[in-house]
N, C-alpha and C positions, 0 to 999 in steps of 0.2 A: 301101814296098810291094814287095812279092814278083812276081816273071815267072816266066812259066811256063818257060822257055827254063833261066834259072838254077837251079830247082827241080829242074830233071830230070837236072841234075847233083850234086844231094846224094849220098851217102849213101843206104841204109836208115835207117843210124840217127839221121841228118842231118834225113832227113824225118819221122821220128816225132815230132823234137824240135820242129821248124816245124809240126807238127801241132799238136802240145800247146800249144803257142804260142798258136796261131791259133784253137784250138777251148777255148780257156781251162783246159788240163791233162787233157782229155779224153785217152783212151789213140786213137790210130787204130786203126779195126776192123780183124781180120784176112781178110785173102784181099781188103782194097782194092787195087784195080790200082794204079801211080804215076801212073798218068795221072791216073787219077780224085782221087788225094788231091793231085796239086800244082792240079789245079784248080779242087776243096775249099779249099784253103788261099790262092789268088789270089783265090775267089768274095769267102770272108771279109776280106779287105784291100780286097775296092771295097766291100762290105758297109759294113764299121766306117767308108770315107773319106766314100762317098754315100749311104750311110742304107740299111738293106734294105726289103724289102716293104714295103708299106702295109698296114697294121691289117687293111684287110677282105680282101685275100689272102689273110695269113695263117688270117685265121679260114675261109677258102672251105676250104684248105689244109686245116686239123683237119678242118671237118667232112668232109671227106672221105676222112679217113684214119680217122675215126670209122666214119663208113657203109660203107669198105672191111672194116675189123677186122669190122663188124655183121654186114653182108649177105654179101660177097665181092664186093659190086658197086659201084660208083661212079656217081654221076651229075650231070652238073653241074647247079647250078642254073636251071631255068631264068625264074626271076624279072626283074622288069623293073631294069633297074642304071641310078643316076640318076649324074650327074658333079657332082665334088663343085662347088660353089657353085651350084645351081640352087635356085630358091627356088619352092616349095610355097605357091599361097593358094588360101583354102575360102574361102568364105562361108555363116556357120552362124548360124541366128536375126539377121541383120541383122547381124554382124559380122563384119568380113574377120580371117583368121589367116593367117599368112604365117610358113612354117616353112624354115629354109636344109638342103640337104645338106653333112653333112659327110665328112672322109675316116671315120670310125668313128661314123657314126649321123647327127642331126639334130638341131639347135637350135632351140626353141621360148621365146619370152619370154624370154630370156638363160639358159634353163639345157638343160643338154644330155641328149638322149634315145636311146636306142638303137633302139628302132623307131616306127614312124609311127602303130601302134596304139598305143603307151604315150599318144601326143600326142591322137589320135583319141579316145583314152576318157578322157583330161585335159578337153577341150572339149567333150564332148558328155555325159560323165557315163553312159554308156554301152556296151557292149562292138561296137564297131567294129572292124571289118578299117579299119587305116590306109588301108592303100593302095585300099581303094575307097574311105574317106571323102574323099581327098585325088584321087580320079578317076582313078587311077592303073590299076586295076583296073575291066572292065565287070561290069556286075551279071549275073551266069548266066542270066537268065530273060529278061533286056533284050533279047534279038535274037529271042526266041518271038514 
């Protein structure tokens, strides 16, 4: 593992090479400061030791650099965010379903789902908002 301390006595061409290294033979961009690339190159050594982001980060992550490229605007979601191992139960025509969060979606009956409507229109045979079927969401009209 790389420190920042020792990095910032490379080289230019010292740190290109820990670059390339580090970013898997990517060139380093020009006009990066050193700072920013030896701390580039430290991110990616705790990165590869303790695992980077989680799944749904990253995807918060695109879509956001999605809807920036789209609009020029950003916005974060602001959906309800559940932690992963919380377990989801309905009770639908006399039967209880019990659905688990996971880090990248939801488990239903042992096979794995990406949203809670996919599960919602699995059980009900119908196009449901997940997350109001699962109560998660009030009904717009419910507080009239």
């Amino acid at each position: 593992m790389h420190d920042q301390k020792d990095l910032a006595q490379l080289t230019a061409a010292q740190l290109r090479a820990k670059w390339r290294k580090a970013h898997k033979g990517q060139i380093m961009p020009q006009g990066l400061g050193r700072d920013l690339a030896t701390r580039a190159i430290v991110w990616r050594d705790q990165e590869r030791i303790h695992g980077g982001l989680p799944r749904s980060a990253q995807r918060e992550l695109e879509r956001l650099a999605s809807q920036l490229e789209e609009t020029g605007n950003i916005e974060p979601e602001r959906g309800l965010k559940l932690k992963v191992g919380t377990r989801l139960v309905r009770q639908w025509h006399g039967q209880i379903y019990q659905v688990q969060v996971l880090e990248d979606g939801f488990e239903f009956e042992h096979r794995q789902y990406r949203s809670l409507t996919q599960i919602a229109r699995e059980i009900t045979g119908a196009a449901w908002s997940g997350p109001r079927f699962f109560g998660l969401k009030a009904n717009p009209s419910a507080g009239d």
